[in-house]
C-alpha atoms as one frame of an Amber mdcrd trajectory, in Angstrom:
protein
 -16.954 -13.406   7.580 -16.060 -11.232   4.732 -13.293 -12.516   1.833 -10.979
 -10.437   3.300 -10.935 -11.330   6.912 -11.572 -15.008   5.836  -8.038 -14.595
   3.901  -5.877 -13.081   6.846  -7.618 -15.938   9.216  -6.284 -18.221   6.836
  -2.458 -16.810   6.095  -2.650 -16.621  10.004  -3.359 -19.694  10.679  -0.845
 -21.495   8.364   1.799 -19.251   9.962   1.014 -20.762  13.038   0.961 -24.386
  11.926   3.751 -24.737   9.242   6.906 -23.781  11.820   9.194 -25.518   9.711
   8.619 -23.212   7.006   8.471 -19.873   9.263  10.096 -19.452  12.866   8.534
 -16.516  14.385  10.613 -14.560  16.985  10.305 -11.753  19.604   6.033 -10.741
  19.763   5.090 -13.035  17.468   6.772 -15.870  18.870   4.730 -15.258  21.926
   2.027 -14.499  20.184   2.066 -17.722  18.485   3.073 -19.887  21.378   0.324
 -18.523  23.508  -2.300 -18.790  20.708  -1.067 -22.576  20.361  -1.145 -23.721
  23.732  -4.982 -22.504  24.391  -5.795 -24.056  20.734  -4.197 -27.493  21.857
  -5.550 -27.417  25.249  -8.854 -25.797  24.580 -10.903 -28.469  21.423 -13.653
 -26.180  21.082 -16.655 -27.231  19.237 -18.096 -26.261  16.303 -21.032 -25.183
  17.989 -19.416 -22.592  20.552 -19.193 -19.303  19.029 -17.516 -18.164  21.797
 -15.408 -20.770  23.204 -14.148 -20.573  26.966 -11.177 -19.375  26.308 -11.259
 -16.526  24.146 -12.233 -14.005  27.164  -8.852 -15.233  28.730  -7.004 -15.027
  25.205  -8.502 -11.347  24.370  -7.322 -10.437  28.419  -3.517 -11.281  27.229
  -3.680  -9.427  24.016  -4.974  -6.172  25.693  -2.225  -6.828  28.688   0.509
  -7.796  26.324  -0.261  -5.063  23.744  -1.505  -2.305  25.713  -5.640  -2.411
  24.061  -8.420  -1.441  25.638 -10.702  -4.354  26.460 -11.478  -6.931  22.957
 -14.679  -7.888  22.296 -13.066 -10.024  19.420 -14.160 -13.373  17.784 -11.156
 -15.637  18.001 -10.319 -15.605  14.634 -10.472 -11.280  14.355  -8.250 -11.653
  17.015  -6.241 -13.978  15.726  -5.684 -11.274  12.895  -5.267  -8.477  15.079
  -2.978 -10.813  16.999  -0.377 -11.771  14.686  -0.503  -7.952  12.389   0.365
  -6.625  15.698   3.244  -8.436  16.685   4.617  -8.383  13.579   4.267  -4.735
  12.468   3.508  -3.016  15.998   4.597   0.361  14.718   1.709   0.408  12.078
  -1.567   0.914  11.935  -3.599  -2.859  11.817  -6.078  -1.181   8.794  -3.231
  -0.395   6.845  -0.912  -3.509   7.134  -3.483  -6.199   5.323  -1.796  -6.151
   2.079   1.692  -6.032   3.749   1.018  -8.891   6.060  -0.257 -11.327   2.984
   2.741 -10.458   1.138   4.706 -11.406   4.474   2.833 -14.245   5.078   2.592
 -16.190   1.400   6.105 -15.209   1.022   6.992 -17.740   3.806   4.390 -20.152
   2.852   5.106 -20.352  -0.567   1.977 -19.498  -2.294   0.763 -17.041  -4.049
  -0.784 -13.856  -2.480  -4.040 -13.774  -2.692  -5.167 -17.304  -1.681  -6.934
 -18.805   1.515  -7.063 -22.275   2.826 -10.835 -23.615   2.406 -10.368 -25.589
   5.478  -9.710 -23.125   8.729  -9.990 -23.731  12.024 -12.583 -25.199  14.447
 -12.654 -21.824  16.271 -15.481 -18.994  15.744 -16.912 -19.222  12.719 -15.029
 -22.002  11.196 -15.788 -25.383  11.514 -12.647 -27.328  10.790  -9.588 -28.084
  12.679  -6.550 -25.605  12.103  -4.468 -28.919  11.400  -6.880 -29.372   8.457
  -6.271 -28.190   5.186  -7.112 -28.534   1.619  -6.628 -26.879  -1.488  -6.251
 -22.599  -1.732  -8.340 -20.729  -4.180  -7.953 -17.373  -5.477 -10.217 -14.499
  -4.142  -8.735 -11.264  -5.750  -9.660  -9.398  -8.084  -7.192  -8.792 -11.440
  -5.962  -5.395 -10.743  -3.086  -4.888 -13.776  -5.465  -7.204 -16.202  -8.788
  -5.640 -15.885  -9.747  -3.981 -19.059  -8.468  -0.307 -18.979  -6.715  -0.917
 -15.953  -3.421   1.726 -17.423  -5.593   4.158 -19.832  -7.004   7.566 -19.410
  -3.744   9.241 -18.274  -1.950   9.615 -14.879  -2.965  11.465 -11.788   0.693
  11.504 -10.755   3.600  13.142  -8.420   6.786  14.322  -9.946  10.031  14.892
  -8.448  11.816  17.426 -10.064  16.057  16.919  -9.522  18.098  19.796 -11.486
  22.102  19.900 -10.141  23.357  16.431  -9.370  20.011  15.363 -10.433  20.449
  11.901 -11.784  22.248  10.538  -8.333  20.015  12.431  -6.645  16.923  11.312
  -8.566  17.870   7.426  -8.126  18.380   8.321  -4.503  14.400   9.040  -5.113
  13.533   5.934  -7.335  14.747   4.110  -4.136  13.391   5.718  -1.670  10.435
   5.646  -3.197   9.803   1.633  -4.169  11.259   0.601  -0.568   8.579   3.032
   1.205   5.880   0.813   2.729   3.027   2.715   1.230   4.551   1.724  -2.097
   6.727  -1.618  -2.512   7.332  -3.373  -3.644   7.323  -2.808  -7.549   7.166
  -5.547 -10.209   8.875  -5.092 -13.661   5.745  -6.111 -15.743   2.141  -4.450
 -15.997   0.390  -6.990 -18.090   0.884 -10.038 -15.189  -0.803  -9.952 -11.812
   1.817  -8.753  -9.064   1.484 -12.172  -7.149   2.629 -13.856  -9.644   5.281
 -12.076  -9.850   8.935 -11.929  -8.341   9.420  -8.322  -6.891  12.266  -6.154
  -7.956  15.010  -4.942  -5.316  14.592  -1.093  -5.071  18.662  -1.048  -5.003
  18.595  -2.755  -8.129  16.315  -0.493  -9.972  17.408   1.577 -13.030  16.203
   4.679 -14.939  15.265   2.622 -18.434  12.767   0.652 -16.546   9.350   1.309
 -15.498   7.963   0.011 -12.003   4.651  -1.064 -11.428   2.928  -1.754  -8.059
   0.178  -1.572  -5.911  -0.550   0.936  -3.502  -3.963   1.226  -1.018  -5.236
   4.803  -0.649  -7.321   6.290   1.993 -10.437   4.923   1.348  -8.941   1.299
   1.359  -9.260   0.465  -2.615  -6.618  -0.861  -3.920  -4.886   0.829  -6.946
  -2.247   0.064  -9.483   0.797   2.588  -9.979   3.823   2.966 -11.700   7.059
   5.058 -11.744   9.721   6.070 -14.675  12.430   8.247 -14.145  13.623  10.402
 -17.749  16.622  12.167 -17.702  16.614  15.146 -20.413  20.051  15.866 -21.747
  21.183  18.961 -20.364  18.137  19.182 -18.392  16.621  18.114 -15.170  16.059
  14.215 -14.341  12.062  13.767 -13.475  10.816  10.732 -11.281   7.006  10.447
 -11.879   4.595   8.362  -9.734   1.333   8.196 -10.284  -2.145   6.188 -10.587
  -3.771   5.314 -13.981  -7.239   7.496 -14.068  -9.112   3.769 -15.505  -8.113
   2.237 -12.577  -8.304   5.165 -10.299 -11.996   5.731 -11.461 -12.802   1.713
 -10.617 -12.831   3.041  -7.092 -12.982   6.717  -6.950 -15.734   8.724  -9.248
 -13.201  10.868 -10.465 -15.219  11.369 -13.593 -13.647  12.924 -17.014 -10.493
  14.828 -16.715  -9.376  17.684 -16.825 -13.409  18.940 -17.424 -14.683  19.505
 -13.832 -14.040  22.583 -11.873 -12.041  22.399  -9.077 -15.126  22.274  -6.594
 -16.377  19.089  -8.034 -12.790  17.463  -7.769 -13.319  16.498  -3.837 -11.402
  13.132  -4.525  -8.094  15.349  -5.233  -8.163  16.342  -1.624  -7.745  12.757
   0.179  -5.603  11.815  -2.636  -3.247  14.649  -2.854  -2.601  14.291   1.022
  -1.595  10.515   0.415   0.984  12.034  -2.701   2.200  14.956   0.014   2.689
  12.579   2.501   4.683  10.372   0.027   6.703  13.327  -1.008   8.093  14.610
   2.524   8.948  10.929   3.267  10.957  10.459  -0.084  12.357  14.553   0.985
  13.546  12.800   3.864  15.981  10.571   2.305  16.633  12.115  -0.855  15.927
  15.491  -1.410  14.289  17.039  -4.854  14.136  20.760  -5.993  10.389  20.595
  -5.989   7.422  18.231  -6.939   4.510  18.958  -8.396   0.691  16.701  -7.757
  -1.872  16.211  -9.843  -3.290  15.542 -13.289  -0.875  14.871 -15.652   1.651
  17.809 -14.349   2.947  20.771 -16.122   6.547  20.717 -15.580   6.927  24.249
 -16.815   5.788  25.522 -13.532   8.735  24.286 -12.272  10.850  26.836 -13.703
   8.996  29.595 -11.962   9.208  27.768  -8.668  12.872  27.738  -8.476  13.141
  31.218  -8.970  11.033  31.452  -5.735   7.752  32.253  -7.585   4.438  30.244
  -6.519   1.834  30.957  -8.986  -1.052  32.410  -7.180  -3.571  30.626  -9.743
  -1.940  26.773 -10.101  -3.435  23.419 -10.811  -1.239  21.362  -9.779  -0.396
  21.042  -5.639   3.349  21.914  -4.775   5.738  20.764  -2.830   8.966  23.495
  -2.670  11.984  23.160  -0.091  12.153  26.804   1.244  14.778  27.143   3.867
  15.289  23.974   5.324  11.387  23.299   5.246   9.092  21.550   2.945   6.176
  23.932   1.602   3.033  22.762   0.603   0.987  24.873  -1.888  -2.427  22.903
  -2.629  -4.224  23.512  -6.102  -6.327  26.328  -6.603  -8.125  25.394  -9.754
  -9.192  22.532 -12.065  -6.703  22.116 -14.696  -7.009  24.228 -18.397  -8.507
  21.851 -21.215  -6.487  23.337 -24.437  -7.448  22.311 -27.583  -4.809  22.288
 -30.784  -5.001  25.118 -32.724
């Protein structure tokens, strides 16, 4: 079992056997009871990979939950189980970091840790009453060397009239948006050992730093700061640090490589446009640019209703009630000082 699963089994697990310190309710309650009852009644052996009951506990799932048929060990399921109840409107593959944030909240440890001892079930050979010490299994993501250098691949919200309402309305909207929160306030501590900041609480002379898993599943560090220029527009930027970015992605140097060798920017800036219609949604921006390092200038022509033909940066524009989306059509310039 990878560290991953092995983790969720774990924060699973202790959800089910610490009541007093979590009451589930609604799915998971079921969930939970059900999964209980078979555990207490069933005392499978270490030896039984696939213990009697799990064909009868993988039938409930898919006729509680609407799955095809499971061909689940019992502690996957367990996983899938518990994610689904509790988030059922979400994609499992996308919930992992959500649902350890969820569950060490309520068991009052930090995020990241698994009990050594699980349960007797599948591939585990202790009883779920069992435990012993956590230890940590992830990786420093806001420590590692270079983890906030070589720039930011970023999104910016542009907010000219009634921008500065307008762009906290943004800041907001943006930290409470599941693909994002929540934010911490520092970027030289791990986020789990952290307490998170309340998006409603947030303010424009702060940065916020966070966490955010992109298509391919790495995990990545981000932050956000919101300027206001004096008799100007207020700016919200979001975006990924290119060290960390390139941990995961070969992004390679930037801004050298044509456009063509840049295939990255395409799964990436459909994760930032998705983003920016759902922060649209709740509080609406004059435009937003994605990409390396933006050039806010452009912005000026876009409000006049001009889209550059030749642009590096992808655009989103409001244009009659609708959100337009204008992809890149080139690497950006490298400019050297005269």
């Amino acid at each position: 079992m990878d560290d991953a699963v092995r983790r969720l089994v774990g924060t699973a697990w202790a959800l089910c056997q610490r009541p007093r310190l979590y009451t589930p309710t609604g799915d998971l309650a079921e969930v939970v009871s059900y999964l209980g009852g078979r555990l207490d009644s069933a005392s499978p052996t270490a030896a039984e990979r696939r213990p009697p009951y799990l064909k009868e506990f993988a039938d409930w799932l898919s006729q509680r939950f609407g799955e095809p048929e499971l061909e689940l060990d019992i502690d996957t399921a367990v996983v899938h189980a518990i994610i689904k109840a509790q988030f059922p409107t979400t994609p499992v593959a996308a919930l992992w970091n959500q649902f350890e944030e969820f569950a060490a909240e309520r068991l009052g440890v930090p995020q990241g840790t698994v009990p050594e001892k699980l349960s007797e079930c599948g591939y585990c050979s202790d009883s779920p009453k069992t435990w012993a010490k956590s230890k940590p299994i992830v990786e420093p993501l806001f420590t590692v060397a270079g983890a906030w250098s070589g720039g930011w691949y970023e999104i910016a919200f542009e907010y000219r009239k009634g921008g500065t309402e307008r762009a906290f309305a943004g800041l907001r909207a943006l930290w409470s948006h599941p693909k994002v929160g929540p934010g911490y306030p520092e970027s030289d501590i791990e986020p789990q050992h952290q307490t998170p900041l309340e998006p409603a609480a947030l303010s424009a002379s702060e940065s916020v730093y966070g966490v955010c898993v992109l298509p391919s599943g790495a995990s990545v560090p981000a932050t956000s700061v919101l300027i206001e220029y004096e008799h100007g527009p207020c700016w919200l930027y979001f975006g990924f640090p290119m060290g960390s970015l390139d941990r995961t992605i070969p992004v390679g140097p930037q801004p050298f490589k044509e456009l063509s060798e840049q295939r990255w920017r395409r799964d990436v800036d459909q994760w930032l446009r998705e983003l920016g219609a759902d922060v649209f949604a709740k509080a609406p921006f004059d435009c937003a640019l994605i990409g390396f390092e933006v050039d806010e200038d452009m912005a000026d022509q876009l409000t006049e209703g001009v889209v550059p033909e030749r642009r590096w940066d992808s655009i989103l524009l409001p244009r009659d009630g609708e959100l337009g989306w204008y992809p890149s059509t080139d690497a950006p310039p490298y400019k050297t000082e005269e």
